[in-house]
N, C-alpha and C positions, 0 to 999 in steps of 0.2 A: 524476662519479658522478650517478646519474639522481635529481631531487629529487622525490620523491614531492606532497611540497602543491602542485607546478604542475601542467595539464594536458599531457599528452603531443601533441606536434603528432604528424601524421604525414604522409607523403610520399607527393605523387602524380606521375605519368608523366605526360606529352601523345605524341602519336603523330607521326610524321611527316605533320602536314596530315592525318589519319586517323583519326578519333574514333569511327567506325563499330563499330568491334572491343573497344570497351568497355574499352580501357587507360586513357582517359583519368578520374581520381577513384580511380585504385585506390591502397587502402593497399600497401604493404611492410613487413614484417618491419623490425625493427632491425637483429636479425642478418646480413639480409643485406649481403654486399661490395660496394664499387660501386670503380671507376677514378675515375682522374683528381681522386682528394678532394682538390685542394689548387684546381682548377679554381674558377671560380664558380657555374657551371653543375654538379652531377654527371651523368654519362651510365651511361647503363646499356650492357651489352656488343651491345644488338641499334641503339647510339644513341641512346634514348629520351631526354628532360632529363624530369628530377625536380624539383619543386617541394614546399616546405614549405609545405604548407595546414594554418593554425591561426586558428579563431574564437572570439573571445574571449567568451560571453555576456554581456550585459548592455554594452557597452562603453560602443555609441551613448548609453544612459541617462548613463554612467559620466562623459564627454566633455559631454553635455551639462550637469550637476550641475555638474560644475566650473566652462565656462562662465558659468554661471547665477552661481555662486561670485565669481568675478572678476569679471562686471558690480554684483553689489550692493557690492563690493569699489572698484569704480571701475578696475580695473584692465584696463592692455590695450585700453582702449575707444576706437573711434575716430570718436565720432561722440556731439552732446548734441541729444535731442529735447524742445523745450518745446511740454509740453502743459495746458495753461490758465498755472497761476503753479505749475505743477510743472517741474522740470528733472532730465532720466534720460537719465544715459549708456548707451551699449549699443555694441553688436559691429554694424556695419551687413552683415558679409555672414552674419549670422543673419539678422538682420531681413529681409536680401532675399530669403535662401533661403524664408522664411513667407509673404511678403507679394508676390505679381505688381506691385502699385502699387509698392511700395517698393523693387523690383528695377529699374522701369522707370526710376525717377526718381533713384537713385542713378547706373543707368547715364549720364544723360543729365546728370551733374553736370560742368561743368568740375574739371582740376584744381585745387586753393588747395594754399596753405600754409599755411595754418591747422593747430597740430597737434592740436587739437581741433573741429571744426566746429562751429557749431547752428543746427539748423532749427528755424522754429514750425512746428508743424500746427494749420494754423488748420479751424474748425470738426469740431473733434474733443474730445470731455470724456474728463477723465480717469477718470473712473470705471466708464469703458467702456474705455479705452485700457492703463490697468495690468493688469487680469485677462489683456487680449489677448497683452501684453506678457512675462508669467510663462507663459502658454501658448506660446510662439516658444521660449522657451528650456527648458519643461517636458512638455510635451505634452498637459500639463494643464489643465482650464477647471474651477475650483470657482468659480461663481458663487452670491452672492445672489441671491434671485429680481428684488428691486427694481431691478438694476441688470443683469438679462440683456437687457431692449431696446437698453439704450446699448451694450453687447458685440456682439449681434446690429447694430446700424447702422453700428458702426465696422468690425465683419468686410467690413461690405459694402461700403464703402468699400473699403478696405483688400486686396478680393477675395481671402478667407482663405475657402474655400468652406466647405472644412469646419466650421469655426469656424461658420461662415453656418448652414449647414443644421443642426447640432446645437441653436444657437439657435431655430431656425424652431421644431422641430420639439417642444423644452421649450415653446416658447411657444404655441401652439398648443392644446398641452395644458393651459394654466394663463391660459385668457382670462377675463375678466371684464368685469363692462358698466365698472368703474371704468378699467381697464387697455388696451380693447380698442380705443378711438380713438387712443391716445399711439404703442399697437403699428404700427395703419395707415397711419400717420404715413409711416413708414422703409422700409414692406413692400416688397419689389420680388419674390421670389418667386413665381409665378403661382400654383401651390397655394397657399402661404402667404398668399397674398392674397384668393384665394376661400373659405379656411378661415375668415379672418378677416370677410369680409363676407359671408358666409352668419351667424357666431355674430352680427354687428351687426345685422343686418335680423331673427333670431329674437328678439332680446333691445332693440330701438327703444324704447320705453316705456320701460325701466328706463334705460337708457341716457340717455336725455331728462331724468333727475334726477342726472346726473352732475355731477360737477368737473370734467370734462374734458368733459363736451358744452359746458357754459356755457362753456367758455373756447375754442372753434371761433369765427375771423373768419363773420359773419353777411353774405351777401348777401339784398338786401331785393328785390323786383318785384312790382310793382303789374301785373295783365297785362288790355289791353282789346282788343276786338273777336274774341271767340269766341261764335260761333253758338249753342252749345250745351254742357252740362255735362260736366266729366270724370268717367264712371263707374264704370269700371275701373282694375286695374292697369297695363294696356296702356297704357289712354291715359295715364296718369298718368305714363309708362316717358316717352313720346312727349313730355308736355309739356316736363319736366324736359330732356332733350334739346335741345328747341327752344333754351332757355334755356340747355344748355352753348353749342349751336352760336352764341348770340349774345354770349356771353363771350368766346370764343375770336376772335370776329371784332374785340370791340373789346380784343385785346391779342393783341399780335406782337410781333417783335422790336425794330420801328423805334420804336412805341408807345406801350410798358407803363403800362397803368393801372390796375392789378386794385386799387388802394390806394380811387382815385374811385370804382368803381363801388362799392364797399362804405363809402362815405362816408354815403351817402344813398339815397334811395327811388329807385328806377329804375321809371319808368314806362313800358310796353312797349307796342306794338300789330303784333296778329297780323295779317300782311297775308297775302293771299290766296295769294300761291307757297309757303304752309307757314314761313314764318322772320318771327324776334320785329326787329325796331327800333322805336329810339327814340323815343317820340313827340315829340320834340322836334326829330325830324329828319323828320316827318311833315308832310304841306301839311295846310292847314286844310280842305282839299274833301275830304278824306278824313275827318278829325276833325271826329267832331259839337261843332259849336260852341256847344252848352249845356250840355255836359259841363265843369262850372267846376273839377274835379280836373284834368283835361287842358290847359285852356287853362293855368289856374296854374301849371304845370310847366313848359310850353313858355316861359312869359314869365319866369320863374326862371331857367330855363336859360339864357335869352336875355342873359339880368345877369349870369350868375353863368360867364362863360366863362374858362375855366382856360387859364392860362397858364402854358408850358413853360421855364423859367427853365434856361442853361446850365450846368454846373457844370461845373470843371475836374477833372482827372482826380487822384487823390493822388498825391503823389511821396515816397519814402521820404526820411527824415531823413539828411544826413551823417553821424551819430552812434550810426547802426544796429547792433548788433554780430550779428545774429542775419536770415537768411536766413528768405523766408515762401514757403509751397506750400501750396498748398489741395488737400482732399483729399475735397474734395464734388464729384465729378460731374456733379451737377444744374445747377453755374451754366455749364457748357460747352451746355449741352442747349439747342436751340434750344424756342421755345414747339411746335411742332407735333410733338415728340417728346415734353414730358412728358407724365402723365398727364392727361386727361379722360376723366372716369366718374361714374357716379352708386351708388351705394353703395349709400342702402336710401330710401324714400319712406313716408310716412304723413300720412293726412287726418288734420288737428288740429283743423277745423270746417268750419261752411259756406261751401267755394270757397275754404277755407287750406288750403295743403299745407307740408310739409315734409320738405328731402331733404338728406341725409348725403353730400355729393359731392366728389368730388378735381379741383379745380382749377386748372390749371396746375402740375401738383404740389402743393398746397398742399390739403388733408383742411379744408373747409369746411362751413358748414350755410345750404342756400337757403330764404328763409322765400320763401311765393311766395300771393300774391292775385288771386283770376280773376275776373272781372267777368264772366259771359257774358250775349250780347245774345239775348233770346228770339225764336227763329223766328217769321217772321209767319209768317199765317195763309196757306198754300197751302206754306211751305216745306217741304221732305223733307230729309232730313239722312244722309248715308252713314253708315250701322252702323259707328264705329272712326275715323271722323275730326273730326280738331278744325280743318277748315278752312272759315273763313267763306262764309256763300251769297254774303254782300250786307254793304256795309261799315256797319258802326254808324251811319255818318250818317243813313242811314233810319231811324232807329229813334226812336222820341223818349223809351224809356229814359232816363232819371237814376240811374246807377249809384249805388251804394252804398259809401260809403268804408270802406277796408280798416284791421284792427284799428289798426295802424298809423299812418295818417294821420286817423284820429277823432283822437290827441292830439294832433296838430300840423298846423301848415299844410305848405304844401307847399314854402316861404320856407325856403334856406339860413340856419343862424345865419350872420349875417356874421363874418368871421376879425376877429382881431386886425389892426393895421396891420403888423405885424413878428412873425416866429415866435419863439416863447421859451419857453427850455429855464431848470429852476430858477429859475421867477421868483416876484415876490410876486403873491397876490390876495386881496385882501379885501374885504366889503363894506359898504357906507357908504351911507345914506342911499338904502337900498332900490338901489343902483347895482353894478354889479361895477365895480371899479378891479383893474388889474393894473402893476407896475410893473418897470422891471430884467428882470435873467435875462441869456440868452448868443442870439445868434442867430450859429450859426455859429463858433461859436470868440471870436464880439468881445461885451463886456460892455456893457450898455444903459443908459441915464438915464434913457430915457423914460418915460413914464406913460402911462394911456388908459384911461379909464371907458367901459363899457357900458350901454344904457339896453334893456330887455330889451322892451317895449312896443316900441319905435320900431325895435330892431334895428340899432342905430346905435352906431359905435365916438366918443370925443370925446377929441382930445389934453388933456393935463392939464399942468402945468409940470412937465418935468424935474428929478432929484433933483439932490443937489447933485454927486454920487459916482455914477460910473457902478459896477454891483455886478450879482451871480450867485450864485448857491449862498448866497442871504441868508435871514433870515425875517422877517415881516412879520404884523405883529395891529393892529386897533384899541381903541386905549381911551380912554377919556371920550369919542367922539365923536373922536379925531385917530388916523390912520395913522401906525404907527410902523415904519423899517426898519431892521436890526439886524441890523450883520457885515456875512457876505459877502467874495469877491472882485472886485477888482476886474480881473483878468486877470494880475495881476502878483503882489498879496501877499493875504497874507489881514486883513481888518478888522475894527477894532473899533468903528470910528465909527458913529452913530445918530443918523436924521435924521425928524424929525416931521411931517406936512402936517396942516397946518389949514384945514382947507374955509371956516374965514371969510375969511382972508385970502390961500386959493388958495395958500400958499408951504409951502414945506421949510425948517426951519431944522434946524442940529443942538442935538444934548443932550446929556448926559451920555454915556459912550462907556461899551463893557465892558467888565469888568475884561482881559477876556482878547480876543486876535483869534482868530475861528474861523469857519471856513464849514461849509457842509452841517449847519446847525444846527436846530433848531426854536424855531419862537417862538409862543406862545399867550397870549392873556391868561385870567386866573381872581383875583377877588377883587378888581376892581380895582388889578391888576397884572400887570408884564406879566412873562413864564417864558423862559429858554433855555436850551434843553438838549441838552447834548453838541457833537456839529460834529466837526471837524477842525482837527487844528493841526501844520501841515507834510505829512510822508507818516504820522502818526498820529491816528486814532479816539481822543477823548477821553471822559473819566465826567464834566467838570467843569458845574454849572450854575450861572445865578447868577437871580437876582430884582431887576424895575425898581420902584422906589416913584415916581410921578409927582409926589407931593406934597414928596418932597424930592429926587426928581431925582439918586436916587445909586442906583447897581448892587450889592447884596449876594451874597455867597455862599450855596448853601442843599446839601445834602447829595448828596453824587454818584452818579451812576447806578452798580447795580451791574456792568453791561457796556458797557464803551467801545462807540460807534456813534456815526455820521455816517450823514446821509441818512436818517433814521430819519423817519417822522410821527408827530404828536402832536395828540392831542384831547382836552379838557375839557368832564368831564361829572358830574354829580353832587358838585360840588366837588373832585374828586380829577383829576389828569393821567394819562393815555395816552399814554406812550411807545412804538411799534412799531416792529420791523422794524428796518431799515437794516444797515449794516456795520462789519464792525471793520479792516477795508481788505484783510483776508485773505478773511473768509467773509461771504455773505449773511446776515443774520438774521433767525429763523424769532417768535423770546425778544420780551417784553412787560413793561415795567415799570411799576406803580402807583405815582405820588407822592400823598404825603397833605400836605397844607400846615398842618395842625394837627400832626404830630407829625414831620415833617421828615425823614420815611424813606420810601422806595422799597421797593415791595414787587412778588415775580413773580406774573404771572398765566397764563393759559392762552395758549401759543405758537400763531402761526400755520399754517395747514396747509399755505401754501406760505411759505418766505423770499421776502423783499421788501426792497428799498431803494428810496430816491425814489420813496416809492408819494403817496399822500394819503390822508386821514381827513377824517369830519364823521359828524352826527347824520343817521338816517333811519329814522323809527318806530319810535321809543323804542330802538333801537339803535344801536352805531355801525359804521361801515363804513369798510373800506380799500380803496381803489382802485388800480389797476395799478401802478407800478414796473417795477421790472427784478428777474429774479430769479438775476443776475451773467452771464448766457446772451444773451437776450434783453428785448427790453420787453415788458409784460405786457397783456393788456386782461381779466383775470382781477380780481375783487375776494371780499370777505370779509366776512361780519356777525358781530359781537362782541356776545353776551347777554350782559350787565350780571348777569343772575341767576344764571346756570346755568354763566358763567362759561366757558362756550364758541364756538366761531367755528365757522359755513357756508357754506354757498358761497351769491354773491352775483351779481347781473348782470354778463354781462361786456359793456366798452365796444365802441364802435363804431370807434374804435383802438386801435391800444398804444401804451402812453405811458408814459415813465417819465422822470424829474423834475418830472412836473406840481405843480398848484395844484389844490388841491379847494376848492370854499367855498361857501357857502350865499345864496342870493338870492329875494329873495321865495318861500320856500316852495319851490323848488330848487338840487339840490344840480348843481352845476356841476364839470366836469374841464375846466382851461382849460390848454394848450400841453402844454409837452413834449416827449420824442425819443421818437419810434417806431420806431426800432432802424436807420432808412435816411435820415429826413429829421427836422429841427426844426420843432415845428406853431406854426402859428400859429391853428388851429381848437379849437372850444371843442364839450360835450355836455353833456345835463341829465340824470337820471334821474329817470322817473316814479315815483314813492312809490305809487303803487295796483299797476297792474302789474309794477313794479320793472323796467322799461326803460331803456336808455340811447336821446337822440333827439340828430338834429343837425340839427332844423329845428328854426324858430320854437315856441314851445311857442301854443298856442289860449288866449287871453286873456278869452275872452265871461263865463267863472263867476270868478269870484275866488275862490280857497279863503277861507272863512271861518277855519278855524283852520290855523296851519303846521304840517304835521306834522315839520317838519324846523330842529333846532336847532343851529348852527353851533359855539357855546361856550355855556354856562354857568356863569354867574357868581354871585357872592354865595353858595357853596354850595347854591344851589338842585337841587332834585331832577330828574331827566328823567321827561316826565311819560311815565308808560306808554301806548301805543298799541297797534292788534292785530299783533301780530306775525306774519309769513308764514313759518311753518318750509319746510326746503326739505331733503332728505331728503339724506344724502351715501354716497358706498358706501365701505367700508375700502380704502386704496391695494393691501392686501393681499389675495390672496385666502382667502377661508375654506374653499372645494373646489374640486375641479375641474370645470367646468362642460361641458367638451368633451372627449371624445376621437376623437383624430385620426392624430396620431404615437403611435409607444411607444420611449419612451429609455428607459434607467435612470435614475431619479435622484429624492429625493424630493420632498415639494412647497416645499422652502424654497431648495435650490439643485440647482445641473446640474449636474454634473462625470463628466468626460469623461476616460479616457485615451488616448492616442495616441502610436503610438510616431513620432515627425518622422523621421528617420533608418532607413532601412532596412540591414540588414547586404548 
């Protein structure tokens, strides 16, 4: 009997090979009789076969829900994708059907027996990758706004176009000076790219007081022998240029040093076939030899020649359970295929420029200082070129030092003797000493003070315990180090230097072992706090009394964290940042040592681990880390009053497990990993114009007063100084500032449907 709640199929004909005559799609009648019904086929009496055509609406949605269903189910699934410290089963010939990448690299998989697989995707966040991920199996993309660039970079990886171009095209519409560098970053779209560097070259000035400009790697050039001034666009288009084409030359495949040139000041001279080199690779009959900026460079360089150290290649572990594919693109790309381009340019004084440019794939900002040499008297100069008549040495000009090199000489700081990751540094007797740390995986003893006049490293006696992930304060005049690993367990041992008799002896141990700890002294005593103990983030802290030489308890932080920094100021402790071995932290705790409670303050605006802290004009400041991604060269200023954080200088690397510390009136970032290599270089910041340098700093005026206080102690007050506000933009945006695309969607998320399946 015919059930009315289902849909009626109905039956169509095909022709013999003959579709022209319009049998083929035609309904029949129920009633009507057909032969042969027990057949598989039925035939009609002219021959015809019939076929049952029934579509079911909605199915494909129907099939995929369920799907959807049974992957968050866990079920059916043949295949586990970890992504960061997330693990997600999934269907892989869903995923391939979405993903061209993912179809390719499946295809290309040997068989296993495995009856679960798992692959990393490495350089891939999940917070880009789960939305993607609900979209494969839904058709659906509801995105936050915060998190539709990581969506839009992983599409494009991943070559989900769609995905791609729906992102492009919300973002596009939803730029901002805060947002509009992070976006450029990922861009590969041609429109999408000139969308975005059209709104950055209208919006340069505001842009310039960003978070995200301050944290753009700085290339520095000094540039000499130019006939005459840049005074357009053009030529400005032209200079910058010059300056990519001599970047590119000195970084190829065989190589790569785009790290060095951004190390330091590059001093350049424009030679007469149009292209910049280095004046250090310059004869001296071409260089005027009264120009003492140039000579000094060249005999700097001459000392200071870099050496290519071999490293062996990684080998995975026996004990691996879990298959790795990279799904970044970019590291296959030879150098002459990524991007070179210059973005946006703007004069920032006289003969300063500055340019927003993408190098070697990598979205950087070129600071750049021109010297030019005035035409003598009879020269004529081509309308639109910046090619010298006659080389500088004619000239008996005495250039003018760029803002730049007024604070410093033109003298490399000298490195450390050894690079080191998590080490101690502290200051003593107007000296940096640095001690311990990792170089490379293996744990240190050694010691080594700085003399910042002389620029000279000095071995010091080795600890007794070689240690890593330790902390390290001075009180009464003696160096103390505290915990740590020493590559195998974690410690509690605690070993003293006394600069009279030059030795390490130990003391009193902590109560507890733990590394990735902080240590500060306040009150004539000395603080630790939190660390690690095992694969766990601890709250516990404990307090040293030197006068009796025993370790107390004092009241535990309210959120476990390791790697955290801490600063003493005002009597009170600064605890920031760090982790609870899950997540980065953003969170800030106040200790009061009068009443033995921890209190929350204002969180930081970006999370940080293994960053540093110290004082700098009546503020305090955190400097780079890691922000669980990458290492940072991004830092922070903390007002004491107002009880909030701004953006601060960014360094001239990234560094994350450095040492911060205070030295004559400068604040120093000594070592650290920069996310590729373990440093063993060191930078200052200037306190006037809030600069990071990695030359010698100019020693002729002494500061009379420090503006810069590493700890205080005795509950003493930080003296107020003038403070430099520095203006930040909401990560959010407040409207839309462009439009370009038009989607649907509001201003807080995208969402998209699509049907994946077509009937």
């Amino acid at each position: 009997m015919y059930n009315p709640t289902l849909p009626t199929p109905s039956l169509t004909k095909a022709g013999n090979g003959d579709e022209s005559n319009g049998a083929a799609g035609k309904s029949f009648p129920r009633s009507k009789s057909y032969q042969n019904e027990t057949s598989e086929t039925l035939e009609l009496n002219n021959g015809d076969i019939i076929y049952l055509d029934f579509l079911e609406e909605g199915h494909s949605s129907f099939v995929l829900e369920g799907i959807n269903k049974l992957r968050k189910q866990g079920q059916f699934c043949d295949i586990i994708l970890v992504v960061e410290d997330h693990e997600i089963q999934a269907h892989r010939a869903v995923l391939a059907a979405c993903s061209p990448f993912l179809f390719d690299f499946f295809s290309g998989l040997e068989e296993t027996t495995e009856p679960l697989p798992t692959y990393k995707l490495k350089h891939v966040h999940y917070n880009g990758f789960q939305y993607l991920l609900d979209y494969m199996y839904t058709g659906r993309l509801h995105v936050p706004l915060e998190n539709v660039p990581a969506v839009y970079a992983t599409s494009l990886n991943l070559k989900m176009e769609t995905a791609t171009k729906i992102c492009a095209g919300f973002l596009a519409n939803h730029l901002t000076t805060a947002n509009c560098l992070g976006i450029r970053r990922f861009t590969k779209d041609v429109a999408f790219k000139q969308a975005v560097d059209e709104y950055i070259r209208s919006n340069l000035k505001d842009i310039m007081l960003s978070k995200s400009f301050f944290g753009l790697t700085d290339l520095q050039v000094e540039v000499v022998g130019l006939d005459e001034s840049i005074t357009n666009e053009v030529m400005e288009q032209r200079f910058f240029s010059l300056v990519l084409d001599w970047a590119k030359e000195n970084l190829n495949d065989l190589k790569p040093k785009m790290d060095r040139l951004v190390e330091k000041v590059n001093v350049l001279y424009l030679q007469s076939d149009n292209t910049l080199k280095d004046c250090a690779e310059v004869e001296d009959t071409v260089l005027s030899s009264e120009d003492d900026l140039v000579q000094d460079y060249k005999k700097a360089r001459r000392r200071d020649k870099f050496k290519i150290k071999a490293t062996s290649p990684s080998t995975n572990g026996n004990g691996q359970l879990f298959h790795k594919f990279n799904i970044n693109p970019e590291e296959a790309v030879s150098v002459a295929e990524r991007e070179w381009s210059i973005v946006a340019i703007c004069k920032t004084s006289e003969n300063a420029y500055l340019a927003i440019a993408v190098l070697d794939g990598r979205l950087m900002a070129i600071t750049a200082h021109v010297r030019p040499v005035p035409p003598t008297n009879g020269d004529q100069s081509k309308e639109g070129s910046i090619v010298p008549d006659s080389p500088p040495a004619q000239s008996s000009n005495r250039h003018r030092l760029s803002p730049v090199l007024k604070k410093t000489s033109i003298t490399p700081l000298q490195p450390m003797s050894a690079a080191r990751c998590a080490l101690g540094a502290v200051e003593l007797d107007g000296k940096l000493i640095v001690c311990g740390g990792y170089d490379r995986g293996e744990c240190l003893r050694s010691a080594e003070t700085f003399t910042i006049r002389d620029n000279q490293w000095t071995k010091m006696a080795d600890m007794n315990r070689a240690r890593g992930r330790f902390g390290a304060a001075v009180l009464n005049g003696a160096i103390y180090v505290c915990g740590g690993s020493d590559g195998w367990k974690e410690l509690s041992c605690v070993e003293k230097y006394d600069p009279a008799t030059q030795k390490w002896k130990p003391v009193c141990s902590m109560l507890k072992e733990r590394s990735n700890h902080s240590v500060v002294t306040l009150n004539d005593k000395l603080y630790c706090i939190g660390g690690c103990e095992g694969q766990r983030s601890i709250t516990t802290c404990e307090c040293y009394d030197p006068v009796t030489n025993t370790w107390s308890r004092i009241a535990s932080l309210k959120t476990a964290r390791s790697q955290a920094c801490v600063c003493a100021a005002e009597g009170l402790l600064y605890v920031i940042g760090g982790t609870d071995l899950w997540n980065t932290l953003s969170s800030v705790e106040c200790y009061d040592p009068q009443t033995n409670t921890w209190t929350p303050r204002a969180s930081l605006n970006s999370a940080r681990r293994g960053a540093g802290a110290g004082l700098v004009n009546g503020m305090m400041i955190v400097v780079g880390g890691s922000d669980g991604t990458q290492s940072l060269v991004s830092s922070e200023f903390y007002d004491f009053i107002t009880n909030t954080w701004s953006v601060g200088p960014s360094l001239i690397s990234p560094r994350a497990n450095l040492s911060v510390v205070s030295v004559d009136s400068r604040l120093f970032a000594v070592g650290g990993f920069s996310g590729k290599k373990f440093l063993s270089s060191l930078e200052w910041l200037d306190q006037d114009d809030l600069e990071w340098f990695g030359h010698v700093p100019k020693l002729l005026d002494t500061p009379t007063q420090s503006k810069t206080q590493e700890t205080i102690t005795n509950g003493g007050t930080v003296i107020d100084a003038q403070k430099e506000k520095r203006e930040t933009s909401d990560v959010l945006p407040v409207e839309e500032k462009q439009q370009v695309y038009h989607i649907n969607g509001s201003s807080e998320t995208v969402t998209v449907n699509e049907q994946l399946v077509s009937s």
